[in-house]
MINU-861595 format. One record per residue (C-alpha): residue number from 1; x, y, z. Coordinates in steps of 0.2 Angstrom, whole numbers, always signed. Last residue first. Example, Ala and Ser with C-alpha at 12.3 -4.5 7.8 and 13.67 -1.06 7.14 Angstrom:
! residues 2
+-----+-------+-------+-------+
| pos |     u |     v |     w |
+-----+-------+-------+-------+
|   2 |   +68 |    -5 |   +36 |
|   1 |   +62 |   -22 |   +39 |
+-----+-------+-------+-------+
END
This chain:
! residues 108
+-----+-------+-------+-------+
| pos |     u |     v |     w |
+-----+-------+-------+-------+
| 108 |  +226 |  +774 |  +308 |
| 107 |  +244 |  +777 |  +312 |
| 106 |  +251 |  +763 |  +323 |
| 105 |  +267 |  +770 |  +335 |
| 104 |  +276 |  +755 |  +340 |
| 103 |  +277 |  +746 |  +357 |
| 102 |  +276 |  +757 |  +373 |
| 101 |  +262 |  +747 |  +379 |
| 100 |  +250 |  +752 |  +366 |
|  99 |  +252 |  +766 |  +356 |
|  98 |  +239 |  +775 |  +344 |
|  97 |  +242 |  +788 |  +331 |
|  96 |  +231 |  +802 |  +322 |
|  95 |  +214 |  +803 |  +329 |
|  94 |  +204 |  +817 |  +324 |
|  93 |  +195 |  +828 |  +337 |
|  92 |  +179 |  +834 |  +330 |
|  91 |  +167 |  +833 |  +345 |
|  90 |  +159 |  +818 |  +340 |
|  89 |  +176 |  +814 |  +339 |
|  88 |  +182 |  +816 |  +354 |
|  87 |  +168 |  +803 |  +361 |
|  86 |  +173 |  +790 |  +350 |
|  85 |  +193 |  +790 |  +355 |
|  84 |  +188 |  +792 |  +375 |
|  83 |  +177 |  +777 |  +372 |
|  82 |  +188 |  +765 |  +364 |
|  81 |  +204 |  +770 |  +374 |
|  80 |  +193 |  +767 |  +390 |
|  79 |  +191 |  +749 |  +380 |
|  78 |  +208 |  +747 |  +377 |
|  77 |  +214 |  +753 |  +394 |
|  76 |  +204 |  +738 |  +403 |
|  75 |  +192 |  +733 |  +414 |
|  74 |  +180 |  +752 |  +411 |
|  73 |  +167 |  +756 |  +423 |
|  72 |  +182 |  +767 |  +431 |
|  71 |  +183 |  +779 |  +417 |
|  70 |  +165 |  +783 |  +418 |
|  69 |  +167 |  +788 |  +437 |
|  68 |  +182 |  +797 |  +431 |
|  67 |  +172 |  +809 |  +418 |
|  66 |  +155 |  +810 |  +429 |
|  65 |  +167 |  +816 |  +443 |
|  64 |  +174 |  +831 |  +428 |
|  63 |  +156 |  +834 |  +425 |
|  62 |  +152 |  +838 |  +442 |
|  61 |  +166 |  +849 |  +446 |
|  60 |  +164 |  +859 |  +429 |
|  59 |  +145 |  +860 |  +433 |
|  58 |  +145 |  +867 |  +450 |
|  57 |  +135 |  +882 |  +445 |
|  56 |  +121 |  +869 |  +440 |
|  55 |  +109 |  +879 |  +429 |
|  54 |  +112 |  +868 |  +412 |
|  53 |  +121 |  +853 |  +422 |
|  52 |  +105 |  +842 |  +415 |
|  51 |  +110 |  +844 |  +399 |
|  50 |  +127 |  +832 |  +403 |
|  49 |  +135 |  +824 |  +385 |
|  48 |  +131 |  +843 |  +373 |
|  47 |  +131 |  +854 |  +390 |
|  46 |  +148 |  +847 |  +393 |
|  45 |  +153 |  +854 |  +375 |
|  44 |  +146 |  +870 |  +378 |
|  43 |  +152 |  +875 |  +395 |
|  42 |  +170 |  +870 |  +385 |
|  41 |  +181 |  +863 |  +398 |
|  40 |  +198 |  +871 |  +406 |
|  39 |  +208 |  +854 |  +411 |
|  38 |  +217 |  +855 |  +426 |
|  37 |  +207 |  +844 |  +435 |
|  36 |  +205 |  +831 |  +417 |
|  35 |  +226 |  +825 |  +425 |
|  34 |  +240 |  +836 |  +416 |
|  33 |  +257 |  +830 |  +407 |
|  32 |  +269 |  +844 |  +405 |
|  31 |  +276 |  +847 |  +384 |
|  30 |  +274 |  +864 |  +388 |
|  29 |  +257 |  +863 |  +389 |
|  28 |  +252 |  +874 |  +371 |
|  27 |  +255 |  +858 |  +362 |
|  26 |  +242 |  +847 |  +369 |
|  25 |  +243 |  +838 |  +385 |
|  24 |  +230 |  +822 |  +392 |
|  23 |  +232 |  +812 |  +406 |
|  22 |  +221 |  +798 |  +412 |
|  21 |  +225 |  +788 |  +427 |
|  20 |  +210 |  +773 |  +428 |
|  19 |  +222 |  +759 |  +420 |
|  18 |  +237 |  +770 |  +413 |
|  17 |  +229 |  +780 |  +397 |
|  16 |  +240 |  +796 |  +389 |
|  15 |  +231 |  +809 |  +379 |
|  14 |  +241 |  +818 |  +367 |
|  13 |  +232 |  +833 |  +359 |
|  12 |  +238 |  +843 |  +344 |
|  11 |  +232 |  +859 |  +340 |
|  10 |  +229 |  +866 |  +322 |
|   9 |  +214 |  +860 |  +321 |
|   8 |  +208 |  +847 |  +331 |
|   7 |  +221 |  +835 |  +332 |
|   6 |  +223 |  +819 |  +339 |
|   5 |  +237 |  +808 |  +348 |
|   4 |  +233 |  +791 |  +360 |
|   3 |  +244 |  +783 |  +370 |
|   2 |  +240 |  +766 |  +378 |
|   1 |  +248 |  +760 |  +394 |
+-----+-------+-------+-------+
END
């Protein structure tokens, strides 16, 4: 299990990584854990990774498949970690903290 904490602006994400279960909350959540299906994403920012989805009205579905199927080419949480970590920040998401296996919270 690996934990991972960013912000983008004022909001504060916390995704949580067990093998190919992601699950992310931010601070409007009520502190509950949610799975990338009950995630509202940006139009814009799938557009950005998936340009192909442009006329697609299905493209929420279809990037949220893309999402797990990418997940699932990973053998371990460290390099799902890795790759979730670099593609937020080509959105602007800053990472704070990191945790592996419940161990204790490195700042970077």
């Amino acid at each position: 299990m690996i934990g991972l904490i960013f912000t983008f602006g004022t909001d504060i994400i916390e995704i949580r990584i067990e093998g190919n279960n992601i699950l992310f909350r931010n601070n409007q959540s009520n502190g509950m854990f949610v799975t990338i299906d009950n995630i509202k994403l940006s139009k814009f920012g799938v557009l950005k990774e998936h340009p192909d989805l442009k006329d697609n009205e299905d493209w929420e579905t279809i990037a949220r498949q893309r999402f797990k199927d990418k997940i699932k080419s990973f053998n371990t949480d460290m390099e799902r970690a890795n790759y979730i970590t670099e593609d937020l920040k080509n959105f602007g998401y800053k990472l704070l903290y990191r945790q592996k296996k419940g161990f204790r919270v490195e700042r970077l």
